[in-house]
C-alpha positions as CSV (number, residue, x, y, z in Angstrom):
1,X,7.4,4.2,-26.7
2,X,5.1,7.1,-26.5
3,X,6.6,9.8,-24.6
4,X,4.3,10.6,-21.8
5,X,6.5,13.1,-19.9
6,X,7.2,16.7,-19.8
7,X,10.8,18.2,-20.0
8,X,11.0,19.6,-16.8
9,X,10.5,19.6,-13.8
10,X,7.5,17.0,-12.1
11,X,5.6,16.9,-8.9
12,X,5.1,13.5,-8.9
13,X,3.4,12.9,-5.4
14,X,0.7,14.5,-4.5
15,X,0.4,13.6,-1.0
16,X,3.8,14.8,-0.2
17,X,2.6,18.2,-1.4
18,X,-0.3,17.7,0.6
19,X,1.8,16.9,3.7
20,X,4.0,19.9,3.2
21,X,0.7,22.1,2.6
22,X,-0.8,20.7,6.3
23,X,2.9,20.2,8.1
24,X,1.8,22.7,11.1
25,X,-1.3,20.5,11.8
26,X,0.4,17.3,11.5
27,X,1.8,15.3,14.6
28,X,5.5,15.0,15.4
29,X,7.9,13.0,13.8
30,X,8.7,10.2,16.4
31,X,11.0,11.1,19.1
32,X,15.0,10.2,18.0
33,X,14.1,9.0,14.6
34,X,14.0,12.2,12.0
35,X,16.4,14.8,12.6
36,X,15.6,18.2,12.8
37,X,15.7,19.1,9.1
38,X,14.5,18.2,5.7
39,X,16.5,20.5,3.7
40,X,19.3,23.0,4.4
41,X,23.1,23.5,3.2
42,X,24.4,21.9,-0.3
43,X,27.5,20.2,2.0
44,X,25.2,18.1,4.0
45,X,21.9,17.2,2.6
46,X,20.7,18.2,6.0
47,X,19.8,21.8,7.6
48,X,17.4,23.8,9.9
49,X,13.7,22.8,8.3
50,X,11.3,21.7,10.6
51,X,11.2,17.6,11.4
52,X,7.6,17.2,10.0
53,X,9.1,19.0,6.9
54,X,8.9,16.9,3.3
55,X,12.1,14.9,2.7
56,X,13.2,16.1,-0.7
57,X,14.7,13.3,-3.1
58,X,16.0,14.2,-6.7
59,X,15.7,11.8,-9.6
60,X,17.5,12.8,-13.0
61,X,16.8,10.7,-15.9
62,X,16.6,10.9,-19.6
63,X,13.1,11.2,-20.3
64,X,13.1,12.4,-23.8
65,X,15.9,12.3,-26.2
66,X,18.0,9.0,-27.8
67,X,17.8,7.6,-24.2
68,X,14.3,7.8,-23.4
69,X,13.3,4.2,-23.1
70,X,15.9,3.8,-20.4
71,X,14.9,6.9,-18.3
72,X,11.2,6.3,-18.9
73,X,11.5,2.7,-17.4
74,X,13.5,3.3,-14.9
75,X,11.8,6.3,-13.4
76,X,8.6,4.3,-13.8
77,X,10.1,2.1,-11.2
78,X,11.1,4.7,-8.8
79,X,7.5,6.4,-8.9
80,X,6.2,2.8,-7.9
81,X,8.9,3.1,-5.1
82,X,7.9,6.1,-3.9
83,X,4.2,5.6,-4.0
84,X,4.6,2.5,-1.5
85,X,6.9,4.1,0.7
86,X,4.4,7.1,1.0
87,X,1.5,4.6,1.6
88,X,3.8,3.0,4.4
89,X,4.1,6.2,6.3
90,X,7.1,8.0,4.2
91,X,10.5,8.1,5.7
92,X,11.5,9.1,9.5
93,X,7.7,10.0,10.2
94,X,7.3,12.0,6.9
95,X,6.5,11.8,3.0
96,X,8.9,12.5,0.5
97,X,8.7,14.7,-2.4
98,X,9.8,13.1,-5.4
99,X,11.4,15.8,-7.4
100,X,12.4,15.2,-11.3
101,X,14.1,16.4,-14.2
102,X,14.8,15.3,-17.5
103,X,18.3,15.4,-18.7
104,X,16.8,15.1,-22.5
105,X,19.6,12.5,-23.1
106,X,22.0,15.6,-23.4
107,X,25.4,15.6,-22.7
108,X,26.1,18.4,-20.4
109,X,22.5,18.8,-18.9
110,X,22.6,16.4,-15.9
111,X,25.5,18.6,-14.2
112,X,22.9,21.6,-14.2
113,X,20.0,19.4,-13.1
114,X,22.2,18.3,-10.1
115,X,23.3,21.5,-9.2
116,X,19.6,22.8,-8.9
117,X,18.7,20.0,-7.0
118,X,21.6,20.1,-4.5
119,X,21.5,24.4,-4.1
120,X,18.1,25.2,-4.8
121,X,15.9,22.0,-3.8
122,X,18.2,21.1,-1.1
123,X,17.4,17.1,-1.8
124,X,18.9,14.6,0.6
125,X,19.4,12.2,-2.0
126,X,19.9,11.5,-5.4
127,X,18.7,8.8,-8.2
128,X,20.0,8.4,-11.7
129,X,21.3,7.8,-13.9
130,X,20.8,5.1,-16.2
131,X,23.6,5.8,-19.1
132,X,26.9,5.9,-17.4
133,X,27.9,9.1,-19.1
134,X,25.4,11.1,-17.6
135,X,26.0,9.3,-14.1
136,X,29.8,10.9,-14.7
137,X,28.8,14.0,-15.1
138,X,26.5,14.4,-12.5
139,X,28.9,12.4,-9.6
140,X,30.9,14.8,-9.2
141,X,28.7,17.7,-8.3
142,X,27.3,14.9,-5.6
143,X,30.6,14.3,-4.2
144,X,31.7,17.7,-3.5
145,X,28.4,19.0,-2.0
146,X,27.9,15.7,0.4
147,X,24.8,14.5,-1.2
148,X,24.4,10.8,-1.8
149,X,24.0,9.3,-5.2
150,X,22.6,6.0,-6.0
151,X,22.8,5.1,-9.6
152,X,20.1,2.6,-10.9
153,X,22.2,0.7,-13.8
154,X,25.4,2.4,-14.4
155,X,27.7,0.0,-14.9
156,X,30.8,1.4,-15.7
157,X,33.0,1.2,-13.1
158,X,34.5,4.5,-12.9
159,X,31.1,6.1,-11.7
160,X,31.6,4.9,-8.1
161,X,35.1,5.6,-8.2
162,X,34.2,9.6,-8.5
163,X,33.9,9.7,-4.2
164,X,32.3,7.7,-1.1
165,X,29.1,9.4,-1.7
166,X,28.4,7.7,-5.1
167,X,26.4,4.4,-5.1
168,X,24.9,1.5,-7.2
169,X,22.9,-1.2,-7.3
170,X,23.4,-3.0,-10.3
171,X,26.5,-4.8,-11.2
172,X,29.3,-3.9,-13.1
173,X,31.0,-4.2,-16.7
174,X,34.1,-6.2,-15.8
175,X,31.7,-8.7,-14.5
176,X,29.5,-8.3,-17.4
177,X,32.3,-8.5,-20.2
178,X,33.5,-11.5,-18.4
179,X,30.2,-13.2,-18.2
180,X,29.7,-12.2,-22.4
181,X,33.1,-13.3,-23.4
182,X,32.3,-16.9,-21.3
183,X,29.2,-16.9,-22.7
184,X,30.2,-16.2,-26.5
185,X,32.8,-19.5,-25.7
186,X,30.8,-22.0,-23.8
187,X,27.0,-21.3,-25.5
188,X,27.5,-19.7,-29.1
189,X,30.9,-22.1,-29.5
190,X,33.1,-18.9,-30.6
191,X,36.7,-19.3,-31.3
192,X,36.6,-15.7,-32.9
193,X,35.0,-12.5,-32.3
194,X,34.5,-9.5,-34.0
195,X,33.9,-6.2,-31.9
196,X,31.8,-2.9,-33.1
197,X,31.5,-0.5,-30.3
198,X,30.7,3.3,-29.7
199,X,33.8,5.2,-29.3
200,X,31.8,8.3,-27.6
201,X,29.9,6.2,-25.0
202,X,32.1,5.5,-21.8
203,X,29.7,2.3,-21.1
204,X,30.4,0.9,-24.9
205,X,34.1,1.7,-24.5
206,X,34.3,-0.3,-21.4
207,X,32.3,-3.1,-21.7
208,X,34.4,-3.7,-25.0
209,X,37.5,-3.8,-22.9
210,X,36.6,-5.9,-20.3
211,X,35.2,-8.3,-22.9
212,X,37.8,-8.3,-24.9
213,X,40.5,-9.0,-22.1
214,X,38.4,-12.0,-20.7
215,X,37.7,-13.4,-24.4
216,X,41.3,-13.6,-25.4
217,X,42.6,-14.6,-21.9
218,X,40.0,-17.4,-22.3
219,X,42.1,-18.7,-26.1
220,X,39.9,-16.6,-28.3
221,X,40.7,-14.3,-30.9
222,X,39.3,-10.7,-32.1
223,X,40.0,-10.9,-35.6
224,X,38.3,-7.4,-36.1
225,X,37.1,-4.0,-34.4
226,X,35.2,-1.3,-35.9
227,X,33.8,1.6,-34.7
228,X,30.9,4.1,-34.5
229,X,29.4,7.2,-32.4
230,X,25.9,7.7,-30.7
231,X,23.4,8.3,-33.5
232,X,24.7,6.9,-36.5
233,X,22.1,5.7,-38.7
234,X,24.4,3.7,-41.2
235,X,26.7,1.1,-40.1
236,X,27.5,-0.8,-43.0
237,X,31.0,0.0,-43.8
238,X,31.5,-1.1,-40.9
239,X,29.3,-4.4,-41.1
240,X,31.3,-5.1,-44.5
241,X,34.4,-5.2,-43.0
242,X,33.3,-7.6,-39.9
243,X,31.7,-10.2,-42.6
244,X,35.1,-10.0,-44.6
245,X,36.7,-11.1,-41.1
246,X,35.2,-14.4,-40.9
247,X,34.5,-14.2,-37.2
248,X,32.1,-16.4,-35.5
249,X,30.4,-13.8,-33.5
250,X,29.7,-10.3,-33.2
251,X,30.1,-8.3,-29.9
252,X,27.9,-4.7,-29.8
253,X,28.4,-3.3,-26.4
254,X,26.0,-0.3,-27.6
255,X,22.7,0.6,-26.3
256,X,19.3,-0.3,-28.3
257,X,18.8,2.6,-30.4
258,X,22.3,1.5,-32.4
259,X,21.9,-2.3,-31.8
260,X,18.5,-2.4,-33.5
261,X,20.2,-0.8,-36.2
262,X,23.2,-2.9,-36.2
263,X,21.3,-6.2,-36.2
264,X,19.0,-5.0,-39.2
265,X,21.2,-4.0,-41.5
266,X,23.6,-6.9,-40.7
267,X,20.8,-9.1,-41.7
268,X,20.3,-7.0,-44.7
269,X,24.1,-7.4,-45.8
270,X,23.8,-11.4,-45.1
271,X,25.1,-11.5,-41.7
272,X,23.5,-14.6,-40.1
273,X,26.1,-14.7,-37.1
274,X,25.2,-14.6,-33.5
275,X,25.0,-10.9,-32.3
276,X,25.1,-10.0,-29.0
277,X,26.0,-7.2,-26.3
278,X,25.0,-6.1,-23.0
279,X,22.5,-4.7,-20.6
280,X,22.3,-1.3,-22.9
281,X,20.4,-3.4,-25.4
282,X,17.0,-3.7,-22.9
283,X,14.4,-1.6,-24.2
284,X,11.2,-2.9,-26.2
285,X,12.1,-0.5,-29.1
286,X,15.0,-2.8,-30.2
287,X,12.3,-5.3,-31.1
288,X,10.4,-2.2,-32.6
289,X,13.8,-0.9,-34.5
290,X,15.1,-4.4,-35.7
291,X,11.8,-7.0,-35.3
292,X,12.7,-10.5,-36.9
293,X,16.4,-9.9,-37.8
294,X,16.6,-10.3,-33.8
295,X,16.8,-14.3,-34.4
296,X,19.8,-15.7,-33.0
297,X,21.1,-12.4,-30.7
298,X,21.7,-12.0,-27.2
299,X,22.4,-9.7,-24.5
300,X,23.2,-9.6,-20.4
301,X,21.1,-7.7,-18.3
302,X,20.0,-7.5,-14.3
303,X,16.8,-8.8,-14.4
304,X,14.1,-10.9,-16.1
305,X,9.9,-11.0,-15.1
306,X,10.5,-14.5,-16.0
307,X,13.2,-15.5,-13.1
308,X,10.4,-16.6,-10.7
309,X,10.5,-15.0,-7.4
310,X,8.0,-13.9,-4.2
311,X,9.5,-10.3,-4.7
312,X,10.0,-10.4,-8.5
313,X,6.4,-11.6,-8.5
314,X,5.0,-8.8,-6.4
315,X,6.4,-6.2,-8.2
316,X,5.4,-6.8,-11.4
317,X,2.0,-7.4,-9.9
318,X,2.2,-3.7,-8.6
319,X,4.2,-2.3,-11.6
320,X,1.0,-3.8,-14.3
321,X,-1.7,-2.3,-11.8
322,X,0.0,1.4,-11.7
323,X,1.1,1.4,-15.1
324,X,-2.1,-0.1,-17.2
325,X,-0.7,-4.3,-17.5
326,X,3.1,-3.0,-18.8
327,X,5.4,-5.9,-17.7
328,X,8.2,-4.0,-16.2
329,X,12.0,-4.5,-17.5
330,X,15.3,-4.6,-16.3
331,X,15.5,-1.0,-16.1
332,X,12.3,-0.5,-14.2
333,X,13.1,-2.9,-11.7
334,X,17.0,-0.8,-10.8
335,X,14.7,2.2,-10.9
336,X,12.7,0.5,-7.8
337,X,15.3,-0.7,-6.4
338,X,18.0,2.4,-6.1
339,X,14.7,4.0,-4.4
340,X,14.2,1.5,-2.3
341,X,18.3,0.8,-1.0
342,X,18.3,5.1,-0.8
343,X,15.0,4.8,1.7
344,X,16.6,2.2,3.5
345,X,19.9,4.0,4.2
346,X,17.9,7.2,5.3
347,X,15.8,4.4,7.7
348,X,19.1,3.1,9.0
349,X,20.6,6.4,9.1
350,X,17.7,7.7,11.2
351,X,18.9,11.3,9.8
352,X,19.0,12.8,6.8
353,X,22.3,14.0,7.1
354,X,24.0,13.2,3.9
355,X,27.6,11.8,5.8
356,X,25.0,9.7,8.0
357,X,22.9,8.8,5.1
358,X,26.4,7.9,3.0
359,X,27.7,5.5,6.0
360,X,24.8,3.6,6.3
361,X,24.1,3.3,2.4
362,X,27.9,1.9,3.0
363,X,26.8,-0.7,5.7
364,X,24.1,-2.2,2.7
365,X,24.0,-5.9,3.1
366,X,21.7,-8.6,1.6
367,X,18.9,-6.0,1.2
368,X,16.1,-7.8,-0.4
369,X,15.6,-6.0,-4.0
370,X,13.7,-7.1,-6.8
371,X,17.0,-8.2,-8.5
372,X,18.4,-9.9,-6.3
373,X,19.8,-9.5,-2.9
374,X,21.7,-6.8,-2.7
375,X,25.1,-5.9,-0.8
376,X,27.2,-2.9,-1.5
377,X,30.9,-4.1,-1.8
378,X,33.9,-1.5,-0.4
379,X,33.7,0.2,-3.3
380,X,30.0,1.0,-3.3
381,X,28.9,-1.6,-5.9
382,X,26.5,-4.3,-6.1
383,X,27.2,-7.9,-6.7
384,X,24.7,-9.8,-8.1
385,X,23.8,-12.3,-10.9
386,X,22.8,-11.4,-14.3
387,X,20.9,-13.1,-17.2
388,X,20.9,-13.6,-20.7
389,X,18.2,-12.9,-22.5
390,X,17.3,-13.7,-26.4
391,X,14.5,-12.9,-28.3
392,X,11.7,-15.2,-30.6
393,X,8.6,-14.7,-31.9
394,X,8.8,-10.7,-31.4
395,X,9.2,-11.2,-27.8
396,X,12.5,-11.3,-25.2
397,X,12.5,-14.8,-23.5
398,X,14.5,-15.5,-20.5
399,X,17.7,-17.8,-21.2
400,X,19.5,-17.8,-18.2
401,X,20.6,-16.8,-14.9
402,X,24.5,-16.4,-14.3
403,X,25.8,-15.7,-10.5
404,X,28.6,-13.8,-10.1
């Protein structure tokens, strides 16, 4: 994907700036719905601004980098957001300023992104991230300064476990191993799996576990594991040792920019077995990386254009118009929808404040998101179905949907 971004910071509405530029001339914000700030201290989200004041959100994402596809997609979906809630009339009586920085899918950076946004920007909220690595680096800082933290797709469980102010709306990997490993047993027939995960991503570490666990609970065996780290190039060792395994399947709870890999040269070494792996796998460049050795592999993720819908059908509609007839993924549609469930809590909340803002993101029940209704559980996570999705003729096609 063409990288169409800069590596720092964006002002991405212009009408928010606009509204900030006019805020002495504009009318009131509506008597007991906005509080009296849209910015002030790091503990609260929340200070001594005027009411007609901007509300400031922060969105970190990897936007250049190994990640890219993943941050680009999902803060596609979050500008989409943000455009609509503008066009509605903002939040509380004003517009938001949508304020966003690229992490450059480097380890380290989202912690001094965060803190910028939290001291200097003095955001109410917080979007991002995609990876689950970055999402643990950046929770944290959240959860000490009171700032609310809704994650689009980071499924590893241990992101919400950080504090009460860190949210998501996509499911998690013990559901998703457990829907792979049932999935490797009931559709691809697999008595036996082989396992090749990324011992330096906390998502490919964890999704291995939880499928694992499930798969041999379940009667089946893992006859081998290998290993690997975030940009390898050459996996064949490791591909050698799986075909000399004899296992019916191969598990690659990676993201794309490995999997493509992984899938090519298996083919290459005569691996004709059914590969598979999670939601990290949804980005068009794994067709790109991998093309037609993609026959006969699989992979979970939260969404597909193709699960007919009113809401699915609406967005994509709106997502092709802004964004030149792109059909938005899995990705882009969390990206949407952690804006959306944030503007909704701040609705709710009828404050800015970030404990207010927290407690009602809390109280989230069957909100209507693109991927499904979405309910935020005790520990701040989503349940919701998932699907499988398979590719043919160059292209990802819908399988099917899986409730939790």
């Amino acid at each position: 994907m063409k990288d169409r971004f800069q590596p720092r910071r964006h002002a991405l509405i212009a009408v928010a700036a606009l509204a900030f530029g006019l805020a002495a001339g504009c009318k009131p914000a509506p008597s007991g719905g906005a509080d009296s700030a849209a910015s002030g201290s790091s503990g609260s989200g929340s200070g001594t601004g005027a009411a007609s004041e901007p509300i400031k959100i922060g969105e970190f994402a990897s936007l250049t980098g190994s990640e890219a596809a993943f941050g680009q997609s999902s803060h596609k979906g979050t500008q989409l957001a943000f455009d609509e809630i503008n066009k509605s009339g903002g939040l509380l009586g004003r517009q938001v300023v949508h304020l966003v920085e690229d992490n450059r899918s480097t380890a380290g950076e989202s912690v001094t992104i965060v803190k910028k946004f939290v001291s200097r920007d003095k955001v109410v909220g917080i979007l991002g991230e995609v990876a689950s690595g970055r999402s643990l680096e950046a929770a944290p800082v959240c959860q000490t300064a009171r700032v609310p933290m809704v994650s689009p797709s980071s499924t590893n469980p241990k992101v919400t476990e950080i504090g009460d102010y860190i949210f998501r709306v996509c499911f998690i990997d013990p559901f998703q191993g457990k829907l792979l490993a049932d999935f490797a047993k009931r559709s691809l027939k697999a008595k036996t799996a082989a396992i090749l995960s990324d011992v330096s991503a906390p998502y490919s570490v964890g999704l291995a576990d939880f499928f694992r666990q499930r798969f041999t609970a379940e009667g089946g065996k893992i006859v081998v594991e290998q290993k690997y780290a975030s940009k390898d190039k050459d996996f064949r060792a490791q591909l050698t040792a799986i075909k000399a395994a004899g296992a019916d399947v191969i598990f690659v709870p990676g993201y794309y920019t490995e999997a493509g890999l992984i899938v090519a040269q298996a083919r290459q070494l005569g691996i004709d077995l059914p590969i598979f792996g999670g939601d990290g796998w949804e980005a068009p460049q794994l067709i790109e990386i991998a093309g037609a050795a993609l026959k006969n592999t699989y992979y979970s993720t939260h969404y597909s254009p193709e699960a007919k819908s009113a809401k699915t059908e609406a967005f994509v509609k709106a997502f092709q118009a802004k964004f030149g007839g792109e059909t938005p993924d899995a990705m882009a549609a969390l990206g949407y929808d952690s804006a959306m469930v944030l503007a909704d809590g701040i609705r709710r909340a009828g404050s800015t404040d970030g404990a207010k803002v927290r407690d009602a993101l809390a109280a989230t029940k069957d909100f209507p998101c693109v991927t499904g209704k979405t309910t935020l559980d005790a520990q701040r996570n989503a349940s919701k179905a998932a699907v499988i999705i398979t590719v043919e003729n160059g292209k990802f096609k819908y399988l099917e949907t899986i409730e939790p």
